[in-house]
N, C-alpha and C positions, 0 to 999 in steps of 0.2 A: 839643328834642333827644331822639332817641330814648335806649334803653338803651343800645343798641349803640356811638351815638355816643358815651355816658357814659363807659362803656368802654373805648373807645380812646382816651378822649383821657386818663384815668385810666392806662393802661397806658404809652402816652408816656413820662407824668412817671417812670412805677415802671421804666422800660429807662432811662429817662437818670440814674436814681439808682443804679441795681443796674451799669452800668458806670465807674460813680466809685470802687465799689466791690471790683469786682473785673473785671479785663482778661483780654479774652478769652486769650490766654496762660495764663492763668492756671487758667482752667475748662482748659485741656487737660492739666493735671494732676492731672484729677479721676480715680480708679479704676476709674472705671466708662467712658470716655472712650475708652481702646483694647479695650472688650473688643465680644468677639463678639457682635450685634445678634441678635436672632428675628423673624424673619418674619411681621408682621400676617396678610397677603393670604393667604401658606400656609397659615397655620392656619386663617384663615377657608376657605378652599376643603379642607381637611383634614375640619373639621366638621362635622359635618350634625343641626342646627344650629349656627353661631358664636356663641356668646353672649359678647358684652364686657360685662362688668360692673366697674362702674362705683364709685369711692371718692368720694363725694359728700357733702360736709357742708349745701350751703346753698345756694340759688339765688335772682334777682333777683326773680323772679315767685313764688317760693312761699314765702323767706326759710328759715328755718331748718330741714332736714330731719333732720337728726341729728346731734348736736354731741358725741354718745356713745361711737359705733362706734368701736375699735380700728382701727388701719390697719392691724398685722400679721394679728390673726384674723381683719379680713372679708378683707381679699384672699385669705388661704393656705384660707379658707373656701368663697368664690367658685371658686380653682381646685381645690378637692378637690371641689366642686359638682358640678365639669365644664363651667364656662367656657374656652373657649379663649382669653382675653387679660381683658386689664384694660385701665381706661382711672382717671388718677387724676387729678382736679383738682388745678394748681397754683397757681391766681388767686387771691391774699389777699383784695382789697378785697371782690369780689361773690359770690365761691362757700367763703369761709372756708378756700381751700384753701393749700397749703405747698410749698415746695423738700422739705422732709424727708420726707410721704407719699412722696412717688414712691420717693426715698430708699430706703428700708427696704421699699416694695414691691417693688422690685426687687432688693435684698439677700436676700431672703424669698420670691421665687418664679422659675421658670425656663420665663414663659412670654411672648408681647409684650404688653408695655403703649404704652401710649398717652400723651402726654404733654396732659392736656386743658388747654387752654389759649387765651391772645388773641393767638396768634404772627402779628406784624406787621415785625419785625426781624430781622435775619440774627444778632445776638445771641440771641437768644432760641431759635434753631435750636442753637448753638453749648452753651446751658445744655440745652436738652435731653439731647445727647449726655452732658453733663458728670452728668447726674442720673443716665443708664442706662436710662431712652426707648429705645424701640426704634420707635417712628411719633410724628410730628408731626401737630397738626391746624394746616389753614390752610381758614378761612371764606371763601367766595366773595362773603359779601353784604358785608367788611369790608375785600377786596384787589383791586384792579382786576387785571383779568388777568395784564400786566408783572412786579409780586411779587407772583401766583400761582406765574409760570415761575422766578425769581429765588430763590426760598425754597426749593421742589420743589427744583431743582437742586442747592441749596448740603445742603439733606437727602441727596441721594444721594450726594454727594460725601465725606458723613460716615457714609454705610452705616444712615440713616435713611428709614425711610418715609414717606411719605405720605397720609394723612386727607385728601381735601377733604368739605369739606361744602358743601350746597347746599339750596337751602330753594325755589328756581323754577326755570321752563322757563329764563327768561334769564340765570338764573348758571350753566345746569348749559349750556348752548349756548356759551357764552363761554370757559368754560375744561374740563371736561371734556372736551366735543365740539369741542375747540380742535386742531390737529394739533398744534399747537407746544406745547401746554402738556398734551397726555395723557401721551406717553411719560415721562410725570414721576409721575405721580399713582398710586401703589400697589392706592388704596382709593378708594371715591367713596360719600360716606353723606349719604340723603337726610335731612334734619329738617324731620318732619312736625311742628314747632311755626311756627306762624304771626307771625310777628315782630314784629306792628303789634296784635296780640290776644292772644297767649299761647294762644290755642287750638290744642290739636293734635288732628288728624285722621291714618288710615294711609292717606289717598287720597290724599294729596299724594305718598308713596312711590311707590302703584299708580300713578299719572297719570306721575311721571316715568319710569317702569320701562320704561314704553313707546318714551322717547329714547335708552335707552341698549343698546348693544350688548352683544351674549351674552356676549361674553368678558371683561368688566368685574367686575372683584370688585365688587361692590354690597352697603351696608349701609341699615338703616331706624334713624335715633335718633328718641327721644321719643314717649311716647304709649303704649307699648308693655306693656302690666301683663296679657294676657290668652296662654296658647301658641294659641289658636286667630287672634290676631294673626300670631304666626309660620307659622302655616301658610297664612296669606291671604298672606304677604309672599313665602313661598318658592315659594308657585303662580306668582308674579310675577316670578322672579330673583334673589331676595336670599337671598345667602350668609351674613349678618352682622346683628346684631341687638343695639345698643348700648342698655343697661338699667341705668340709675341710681338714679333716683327711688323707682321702685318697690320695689325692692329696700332701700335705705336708707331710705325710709321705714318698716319695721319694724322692731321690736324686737333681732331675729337676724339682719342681711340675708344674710350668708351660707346661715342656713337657708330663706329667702325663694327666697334663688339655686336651692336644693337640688330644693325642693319644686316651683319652676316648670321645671327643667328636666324632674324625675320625672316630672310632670302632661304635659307636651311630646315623652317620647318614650313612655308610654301611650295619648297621645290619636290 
């Protein structure tokens, strides 16, 4: 069983326990639930570059990145950086992450974040809202096209964006390059990490830039610690440049944020 697999069938159990708990009714009580949403895509196309950065404690492949960072001063640090969005993990078991980061990150800053996550459930679209998400991620290697379209919709219905990610030619032809399933999809971000290796390369971005059409907000995840990165990726298309690791892996990541975007609009 891959990771992936692990994952969702972990994530299963953790949507059928968290709706014992609270009904969805209920999440529409949440404060954050009617208010006005921010625009990913805009700001990524605003940008020049988009930098999402990223509230990241812990990953399956690298285990524990920072178990330190503040979630009010790196985000409000990140966006003083000059990041145009945030992305914050919410996944307990594999990434250490919480309902309450997003929480207070979005209490604490007034710019779109991203709800990171293993959203497999029309619940799970529904908590988003309820945290104050402004974009949903929904994975291409973990949804067959059908709830691709099904999730996408029920986000826009709730004035939520969409994230898809994509990691091959045959996921990004199936539902990006789907007619039925683009008019749905806000953002489209390639991850250059290699699913079966954990190896990340930026060729897998450059190699799909090539299937996708101009008018496509396009982002690059994973792999990404260099601005001379971002400048091979924006020769290619890409508006957006989601940055976690690297960043959280320092001591400051906010000042990590600071200094690569500095290095990025000198070089």
């Amino acid at each position: 069983m891959s990771i992936l697999d692990t994952i969702v069938t972990r994530k299963k159990e953790e949507i059928a326990e968290r709706k014992k708990q609270l009904r969805p009714v209920e999440l529409e009580k949440s404060p954050f639930f009617d208010q006005e949403t921010y625009s990913l895509s805009q700001a990524l196309r605003n940008a020049n570059p988009g930098i999402i950065a990223e509230f990241k404690r812990k990953s399956p492949s690298k285990g524990i990145i920072n178990d330190q960072a503040d979630v009010t001063e790196t985000t409000q640090g990140y966006v003083r950086a000059g990041a145009a969005a945030l992305s914050v993990l919410t996944d307990i078991d594999f990434f250490a992450g919480n309902d309450g980061n997003l929480c207070v990150a979005r209490a604490r800053n007034q710019v779109p974040i991203l709800r990171k996550d293993f959203t497999i459930d029309e619940y799970q679209v529904m908590e988003a809202k309820a945290l104050g998400a402004d974009a949903i991620l929904l994975i291409a290697a973990i949804l067959p096209p059908p709830r691709v379209l099904a999730l996408a919709q029920q986000a826009h219905q709730l004035d939520l964006e969409v994230l898809l990610e994509v990691h091959n030619e045959e996921e990004l032809r199936q539902t990006a390059l789907n007619e039925s399933i683009s008019p749905f999809l806000d953002v489209v971000g390639v991850n250059n990490r290699d699913l079966k290796t954990f190896n990340t390369t930026i060729e897998t971005s450059i190699q799909l830039a090539k299937m996708m059409p101009d008018n496509l907000v396009r982002i690059s995840e994973s792999g990404i610690n260099d601005p001379a990165n971002i400048r091979t990726l924006m020769d290619h298309g890409y508006q957006g440049f989601l940055i976690g690791e690297y960043f959280m892996k320092q001591s400051n990541p906010s000042e990590a944020c600071r200094n690569f975007i500095q290095k990025l609009e000198t070089s």
